[in-house]
C-alpha positions in Angstrom: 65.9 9.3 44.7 67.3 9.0 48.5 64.9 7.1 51.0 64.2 9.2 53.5 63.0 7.6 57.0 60.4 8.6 59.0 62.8 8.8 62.1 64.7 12.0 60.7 61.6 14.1 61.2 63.1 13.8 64.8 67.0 14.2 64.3 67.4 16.6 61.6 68.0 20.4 61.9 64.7 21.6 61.4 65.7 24.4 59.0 67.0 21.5 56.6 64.5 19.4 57.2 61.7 21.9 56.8 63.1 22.7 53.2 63.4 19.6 52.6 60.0 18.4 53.1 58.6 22.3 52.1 60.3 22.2 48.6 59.1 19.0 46.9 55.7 19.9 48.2 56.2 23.6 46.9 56.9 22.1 44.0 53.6 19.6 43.3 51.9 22.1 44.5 53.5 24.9 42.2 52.8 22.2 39.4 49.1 21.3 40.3 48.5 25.2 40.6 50.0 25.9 37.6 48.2 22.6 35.4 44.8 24.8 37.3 46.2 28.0 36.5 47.1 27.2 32.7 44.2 24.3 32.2 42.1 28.1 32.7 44.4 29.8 29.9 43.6 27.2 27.5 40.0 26.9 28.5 39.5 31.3 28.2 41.6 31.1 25.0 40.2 28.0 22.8 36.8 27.9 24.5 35.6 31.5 26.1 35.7 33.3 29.2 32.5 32.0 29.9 33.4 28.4 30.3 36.6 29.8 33.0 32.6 30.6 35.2 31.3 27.5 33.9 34.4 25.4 35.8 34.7 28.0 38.8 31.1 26.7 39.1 31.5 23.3 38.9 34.5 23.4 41.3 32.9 23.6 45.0 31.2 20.3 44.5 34.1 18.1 42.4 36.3 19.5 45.3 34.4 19.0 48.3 34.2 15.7 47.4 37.8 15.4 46.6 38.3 16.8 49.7 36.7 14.2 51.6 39.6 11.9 50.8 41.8 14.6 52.0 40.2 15.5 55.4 40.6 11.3 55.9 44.0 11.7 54.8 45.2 14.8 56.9 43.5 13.5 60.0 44.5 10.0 59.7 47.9 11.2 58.6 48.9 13.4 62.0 47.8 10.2 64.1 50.1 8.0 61.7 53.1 10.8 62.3 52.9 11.1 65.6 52.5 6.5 66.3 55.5 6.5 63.6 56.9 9.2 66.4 56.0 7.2 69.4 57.2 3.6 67.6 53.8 2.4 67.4 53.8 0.9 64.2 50.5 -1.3 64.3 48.1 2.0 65.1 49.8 3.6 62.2 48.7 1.0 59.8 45.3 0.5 61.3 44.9 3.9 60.7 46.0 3.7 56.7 43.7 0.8 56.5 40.4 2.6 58.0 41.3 5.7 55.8 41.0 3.8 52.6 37.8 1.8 53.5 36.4 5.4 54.6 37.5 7.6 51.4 36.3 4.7 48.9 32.9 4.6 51.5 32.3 8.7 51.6 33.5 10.3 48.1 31.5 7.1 46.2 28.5 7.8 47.6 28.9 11.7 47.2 29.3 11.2 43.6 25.9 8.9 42.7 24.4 12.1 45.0 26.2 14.7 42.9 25.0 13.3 39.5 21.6 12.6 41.1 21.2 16.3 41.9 23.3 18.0 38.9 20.1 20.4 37.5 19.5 21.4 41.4 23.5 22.3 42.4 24.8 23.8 39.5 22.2 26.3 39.7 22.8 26.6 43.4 26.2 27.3 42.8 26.0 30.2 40.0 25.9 28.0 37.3 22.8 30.2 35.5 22.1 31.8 32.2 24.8 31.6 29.7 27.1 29.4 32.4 24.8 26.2 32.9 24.9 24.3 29.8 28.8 24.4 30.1 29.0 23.7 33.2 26.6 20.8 33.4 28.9 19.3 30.7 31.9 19.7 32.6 30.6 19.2 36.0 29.1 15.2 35.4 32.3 13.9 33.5 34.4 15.6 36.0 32.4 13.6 38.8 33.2 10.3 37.4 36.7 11.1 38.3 36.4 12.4 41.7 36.6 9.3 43.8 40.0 8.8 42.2 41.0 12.3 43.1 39.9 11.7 46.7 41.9 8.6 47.1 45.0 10.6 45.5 44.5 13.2 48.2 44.1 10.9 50.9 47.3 8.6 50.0 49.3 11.7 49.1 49.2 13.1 52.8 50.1 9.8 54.2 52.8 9.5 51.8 54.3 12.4 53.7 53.6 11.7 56.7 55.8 8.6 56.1 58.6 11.3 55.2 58.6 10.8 51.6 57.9 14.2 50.2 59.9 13.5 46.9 57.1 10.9 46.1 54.4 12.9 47.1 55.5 15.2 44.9 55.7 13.3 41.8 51.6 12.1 42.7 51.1 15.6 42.1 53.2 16.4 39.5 51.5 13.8 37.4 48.3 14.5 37.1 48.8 18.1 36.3 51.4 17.5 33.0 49.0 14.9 32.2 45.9 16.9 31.9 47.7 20.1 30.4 48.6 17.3 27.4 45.5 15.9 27.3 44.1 19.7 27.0 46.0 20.3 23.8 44.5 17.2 22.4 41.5 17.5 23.2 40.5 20.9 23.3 43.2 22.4 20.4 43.6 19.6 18.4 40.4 17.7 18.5 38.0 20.5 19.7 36.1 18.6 22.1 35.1 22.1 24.0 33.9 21.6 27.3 33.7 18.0 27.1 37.8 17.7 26.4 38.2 20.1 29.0 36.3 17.2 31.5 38.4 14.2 30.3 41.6 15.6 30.7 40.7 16.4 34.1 39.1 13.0 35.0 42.1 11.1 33.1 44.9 12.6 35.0 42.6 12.0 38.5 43.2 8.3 37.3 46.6 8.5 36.1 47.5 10.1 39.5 45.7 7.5 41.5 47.8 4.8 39.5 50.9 6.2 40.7 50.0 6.6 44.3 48.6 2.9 44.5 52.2 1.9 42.8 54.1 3.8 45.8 52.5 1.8 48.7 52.2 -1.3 46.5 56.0 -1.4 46.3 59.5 -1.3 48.5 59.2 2.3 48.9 55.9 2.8 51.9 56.7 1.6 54.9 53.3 0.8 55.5 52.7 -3.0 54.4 48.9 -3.2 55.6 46.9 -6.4 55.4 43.5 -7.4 55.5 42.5 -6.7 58.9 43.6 -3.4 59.1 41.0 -2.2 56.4 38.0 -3.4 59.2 36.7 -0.2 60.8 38.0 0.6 64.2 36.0 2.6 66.4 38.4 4.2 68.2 41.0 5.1 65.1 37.4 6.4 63.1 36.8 8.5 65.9 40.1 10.2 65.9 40.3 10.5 62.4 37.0 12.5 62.4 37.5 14.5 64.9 40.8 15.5 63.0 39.9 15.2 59.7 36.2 17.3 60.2 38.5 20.2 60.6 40.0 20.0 56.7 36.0 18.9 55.8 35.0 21.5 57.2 37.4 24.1 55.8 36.3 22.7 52.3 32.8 22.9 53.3 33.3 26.7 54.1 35.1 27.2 50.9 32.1 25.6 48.9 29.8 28.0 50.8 32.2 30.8 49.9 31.9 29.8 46.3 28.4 29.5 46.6 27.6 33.0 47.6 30.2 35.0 45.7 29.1 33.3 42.6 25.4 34.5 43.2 26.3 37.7 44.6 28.6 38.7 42.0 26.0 37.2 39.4 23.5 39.5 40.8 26.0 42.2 40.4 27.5 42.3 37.4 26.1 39.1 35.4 28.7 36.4 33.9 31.4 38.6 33.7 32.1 39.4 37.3 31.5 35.6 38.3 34.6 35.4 35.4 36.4 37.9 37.2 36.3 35.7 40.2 37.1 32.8 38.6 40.2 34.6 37.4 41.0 36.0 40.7 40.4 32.3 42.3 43.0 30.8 40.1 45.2 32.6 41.4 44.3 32.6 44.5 45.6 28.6 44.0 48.7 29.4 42.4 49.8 32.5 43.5 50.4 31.3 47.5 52.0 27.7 46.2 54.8 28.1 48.1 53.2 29.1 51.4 50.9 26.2 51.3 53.9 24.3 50.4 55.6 25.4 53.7 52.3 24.6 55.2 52.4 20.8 54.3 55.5 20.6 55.1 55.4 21.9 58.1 53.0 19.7 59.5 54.7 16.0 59.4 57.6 17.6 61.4 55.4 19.4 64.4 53.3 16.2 64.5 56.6 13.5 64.6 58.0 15.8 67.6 55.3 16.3 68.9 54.3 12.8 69.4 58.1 12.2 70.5 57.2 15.2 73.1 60.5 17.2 71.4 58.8 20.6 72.5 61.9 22.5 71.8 62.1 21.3 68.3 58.4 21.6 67.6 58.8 25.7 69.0 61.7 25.7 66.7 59.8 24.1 63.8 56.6 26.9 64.2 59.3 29.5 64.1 60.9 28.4 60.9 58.1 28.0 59.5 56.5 31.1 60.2 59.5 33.0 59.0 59.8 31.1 55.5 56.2 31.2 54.6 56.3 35.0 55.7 59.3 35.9 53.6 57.6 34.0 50.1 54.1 35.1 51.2 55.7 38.7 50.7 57.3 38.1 47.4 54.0 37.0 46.1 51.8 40.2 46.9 55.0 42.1 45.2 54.4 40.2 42.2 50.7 40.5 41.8 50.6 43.9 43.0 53.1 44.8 40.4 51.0 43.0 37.1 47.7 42.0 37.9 46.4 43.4 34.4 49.3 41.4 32.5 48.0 38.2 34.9 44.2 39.0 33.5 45.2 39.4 30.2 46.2 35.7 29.9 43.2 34.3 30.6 41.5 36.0 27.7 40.8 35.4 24.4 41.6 37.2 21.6 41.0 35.4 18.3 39.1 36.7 15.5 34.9 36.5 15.5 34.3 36.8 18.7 30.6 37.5 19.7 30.0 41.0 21.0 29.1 38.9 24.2 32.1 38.0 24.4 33.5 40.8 23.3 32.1 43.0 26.5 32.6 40.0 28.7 36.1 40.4 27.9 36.2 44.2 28.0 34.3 44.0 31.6 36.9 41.6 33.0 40.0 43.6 32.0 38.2 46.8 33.6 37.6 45.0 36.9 40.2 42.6 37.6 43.3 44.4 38.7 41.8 46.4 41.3 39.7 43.7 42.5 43.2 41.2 42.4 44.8 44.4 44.8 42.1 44.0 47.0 42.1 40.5 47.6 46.1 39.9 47.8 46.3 43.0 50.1 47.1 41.6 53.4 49.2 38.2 51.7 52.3 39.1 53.9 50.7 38.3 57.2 48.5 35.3 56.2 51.6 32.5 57.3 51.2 33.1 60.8 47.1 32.1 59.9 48.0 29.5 58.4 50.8 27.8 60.2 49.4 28.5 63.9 45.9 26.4 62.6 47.8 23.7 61.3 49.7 23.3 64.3 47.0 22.6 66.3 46.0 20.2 63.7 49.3 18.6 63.7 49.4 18.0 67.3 45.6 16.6 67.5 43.8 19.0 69.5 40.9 19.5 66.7 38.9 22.1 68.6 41.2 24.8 68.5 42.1 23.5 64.9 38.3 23.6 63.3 37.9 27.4 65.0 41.3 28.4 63.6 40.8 27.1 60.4 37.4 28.2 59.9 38.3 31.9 61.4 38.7 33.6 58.2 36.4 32.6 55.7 33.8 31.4 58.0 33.5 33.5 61.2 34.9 36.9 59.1 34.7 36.8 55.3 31.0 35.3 55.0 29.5 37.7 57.2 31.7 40.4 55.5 30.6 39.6 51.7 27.1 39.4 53.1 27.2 42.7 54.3 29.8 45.1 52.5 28.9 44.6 49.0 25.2 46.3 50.3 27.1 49.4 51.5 30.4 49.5 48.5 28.7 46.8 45.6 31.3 44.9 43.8 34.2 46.7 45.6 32.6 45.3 49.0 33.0 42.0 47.7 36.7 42.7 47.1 37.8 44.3 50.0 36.3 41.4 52.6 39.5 39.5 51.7 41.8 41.7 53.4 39.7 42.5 56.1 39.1 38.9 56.7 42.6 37.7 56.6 43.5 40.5 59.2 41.1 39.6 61.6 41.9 35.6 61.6 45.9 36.5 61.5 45.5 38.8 65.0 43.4 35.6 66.8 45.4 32.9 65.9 48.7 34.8 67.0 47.1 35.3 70.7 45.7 31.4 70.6 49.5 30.1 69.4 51.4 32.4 72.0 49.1 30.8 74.5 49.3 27.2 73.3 53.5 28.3 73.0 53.4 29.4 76.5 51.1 27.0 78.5 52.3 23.7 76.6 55.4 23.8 75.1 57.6 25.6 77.3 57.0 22.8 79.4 59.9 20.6 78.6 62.9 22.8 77.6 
C-alpha cells in the first residue's frame, strides 16, 4: 500500500486526487452501507420484519452518540488539514490530542445516560407495541459498544485528513465483514435473535477500534502525539466546537427526524409502516455510498488548499466534485427507480409458519414500499450540489454558514413538511417531503456557494 503524504493534497491534479481520496472512501462506505444494508436482510429473514423497526428504533440514539466522536473528528480534522496545509505541525497534534480526551469524555457519559433512560427513549423513539421488547434487547448491548464506535469515527476522519484514505478505508471495511460473520453465527447458526443481532454489532465497533488505534500507534500516522497534547486547550476546544457542532447537530436533526417519522408513521399505519421506513432508511445509507464518498473525499482537499490559500485549486476541487457526485447521484435514482419492489422484497421473509402478523406485516410492506422509495429518491440527481457546497464551508472553517447549510434540508424544510403534509395526503405526505425538501436546500446552497465562489475565492487567481 503506497504512503501517501499529506503535502499532495496540494500538488496533485485535483481530478486524480479527488478519485483517489473519493474511491477508498466510496468504498468503506459502500462496505459499511452494505454490512447495514445486509445486517437488515438477515435480521427481516431469520428474525422478522418487526425486529428491521425494532433496530431503525434503536438507531437515533446508538448513532447520535457515535456521532459525537465524529462531529470531534470532522471538526478537529479540517483544523488539522488546513495546519498540515500551513506547516503547522504542533496545532495539528494538539488538536488530535484534545479530540481523543473529548470523544472518550462525551460519548461515555452519553452511554451511562442512555442505559439510564432505556424504558423512557425507546418509547420516545417509536419503539411501542410489538417493537419494544426487541428493541430494548438490541438497543442496551448495542450501547456498550458505542463509545468504541465513536472513537472509530473520530480517528477515521483524521486518518484522512492525514491523506491516507486507503487506511481509512480498511477501518471501515472491518467492522462491517466482521459483523456480517458474526451475524451468520449468531443469529443462523446459534439463534441468538435479537441478542446475536447486538453482539455482532458491538464486536465489530471493537474490532474496528483495534485497527484504528494500530494505525496511529505505528509508522504509518504522521501524528506522533505525546502526553501534553491530550490536556484540553481552550482555544483548539473552541474551534473544534464550533466546527464539529455543525456534524452534532446534523446528527441531532437526523435523530429528531427519526423520532417523528417513527411516531407519525406508527400513528398511521402501526408497525408496518415504521418497517417500511426502516427499509426505505437502509437505503437511504447505501443507496447514495458513492456520493457521500465524494463528499469525504472532497473535504481533506478543499481544507489543505484552502489553508495553503490555493483558491484556484479549491474552485477547481468544488467543481470536480460537484460534477462526479452529480453523475453517480444520477445512476443511483436510475437504479432504484427501476426495482424498488425487487429492493423490498429482500428484506422480507419468507419461510414457512409465519404468524398471520407477520404475514400482513409483510403483505403491507410490499404494497407500500415502492412508491414510497420513488418518492423519497425523486430529486437524488441534484442533492451533490447540497451536499458538497455545506461541506465546503465546513472544510474551510466558517461553521455558520456550514451549521445553516447542513441543517437546510431536514431541519428548516423536511421537519416542518412531515409535520404538516401527512395531515393534508396521510402516509403519501410523509413520502413526498423528501423531494420537496432536498429541492428547497439544493436551490439555497447554490446562491450561498456562488456567493462565497465569487466574494472569496476569485480573489487570488
Amino acid at each position: 500500500m503506497a504512503k501517501v503524504s499529506a503535502e499532495q493534497l496540494g500538488t496533485e491534479p485535483i481530478g486524480k486526487l479527488l478519485i483517489k481520496q473519493a474511491l477508498p472512501a466510496s468504498i468503506g462506505i459502500l462496505v459499511m452501507s452494505l454490512n447495514i444494508l445486509i445486517d437488515s436482510i438477515f435480521v427481516g429473514n431469520w428474525i422478522g420484519s418487526i425486529a428491521i423497526a425494532a433496530i431503525n428504533v434503536v438507531l437515533p440514539v446508538s448513532f447520535f452518540i457515535g456521532a459525537l466522536g465524529m462531529a470531534i473528528g470532522i471538526g478537529g480534522s479540517s483544523i488539522i488539514s488546513r495546519a498540515l496545509g500551513a506547516d503547522n505541525r504542533e496545532k495539528a497534534l494538539k488538536t488530535f490530542g484534545n479530540q481523543i480526551s473529548l470523544t472518550l469524555m462525551f460519548t461515555i457519559t452519553m452511554a451511562i445516560l442512555g442505559l439510564w433512560y432505556v424504558n423512557t427513549l425507546i418509547p420516545a423513539f417509536g419503539g411501542k407495541g410489538a417493537i419494544f421488547e426487541p428493541a430494548k434487547i438490541y438497543y442496551i448491548i448495542v450501547l456498550y459498544g458505542v463509545p468504541f464506535l465513536a472513537l472509530c469515527m473520530m480517528g477515521n476522519t483524521v486518518i484522512r485528513a492525514e491523506g491516507k484514505p486507503k487506511f481509512a478505508m480498511i477501518a471501515m471495511i472491518i467492522p462491517s465483514v466482521s459483523n456480517l460473520l458474526m451475524d451468520y453465527i449468531f443469529i443462523n447458526l446459534l439463534d441468538w435473535g435479537m441478542e446475536g443481532a447486538a453482539w455482532a454489532t458491538t464486536i465489530s465497533y471493537f474490532l474496528c477500534f483495534a485497527y484504528v488505534l494500530y494505525f496511529f500507534l505505528s509508522k504509518n500516522s504522521e501524528l506522533k502525539i505525546r502526553m501534553h497534547h491530550f490536556a484540553f486547550d481552550i482555544p483548539i476546544l473552541k474551534e473544534i466546537g464550533s466546527l464539529g457542532f455543525v456534524t452534532l447537530s446534523r446528527q441531532a436533526v437526523v435523530s429528531i427526524v427519526y423520532l417523528l417519522m417513527n411516531n407519525i408513521l406508527f400513528n398511521l399505519g402501526g408497525e408496518a409502516s415504521v418497517a417500511v421506513y426502516a427499509i426505505i432508511g437502509r437505503m437511504l445509507m447505501f443507496a447514495l455510498f458513492p456520493v457521500f464518498g465524494v463528499t469525504q473525499g472532497f473535504l481533506p482537499i478543499a481544507g489543505y488548499n484552502y489553508g495553503a490559500q490555493k483558491f484556484p485549486r479549491v474552485r477547481e476541487s468544488i467543481n470536480t466534485a460537484i460534477k462526479y457526485a452529480a453523475i453517480l447521484a444520477t445512476i443511483v435514482f436510475v437504479g432504484l427507480f427501476l426495482f424498488p419492489g425487487e429492493i423490498a422484497g429482500l428484506f422480507l421473509s419468507d419461510k414457512p409458519g409465519l404468524s398471520s402478523h407477520d404475514l400482513a406485516v409483510n403483505a403491507y410492506v410490499m404494497q407500500h414500499t415502492p412508491a414510497a422509495m420513488r418518492w423519497v429518491f425523486a430529486a437524488t440527481p441534484i442533492i451533490a450540489l447540497q451536499l458538497i457546497g455545506a461541506a465546503y464551508f465546513q472544510a474551510i472553517g466558517k461553521a455558520v454558514p456550514a451549521l445553516l447549510l447542513t441543517l437546510l434540508r431536514q431541519g428548516f424544510f423536511f421537519i416542518p413538511l412531515i409535520l404538516i403534509l401527512p395531515g393534508f395526503f396521510g402516509e403519501v405526505g410523509v413520502w413526498i417531503s423528501f423531494p420537496i425538501a432536498d429541492i428547497l436546500a439544493t436551490l439555497v446552497t447554490a446562491y450561498f456557494l456562488r456567493m462565497e465562489i465569487r466574494n472569496t475565492l476569485a480573489v487570488k487567481n
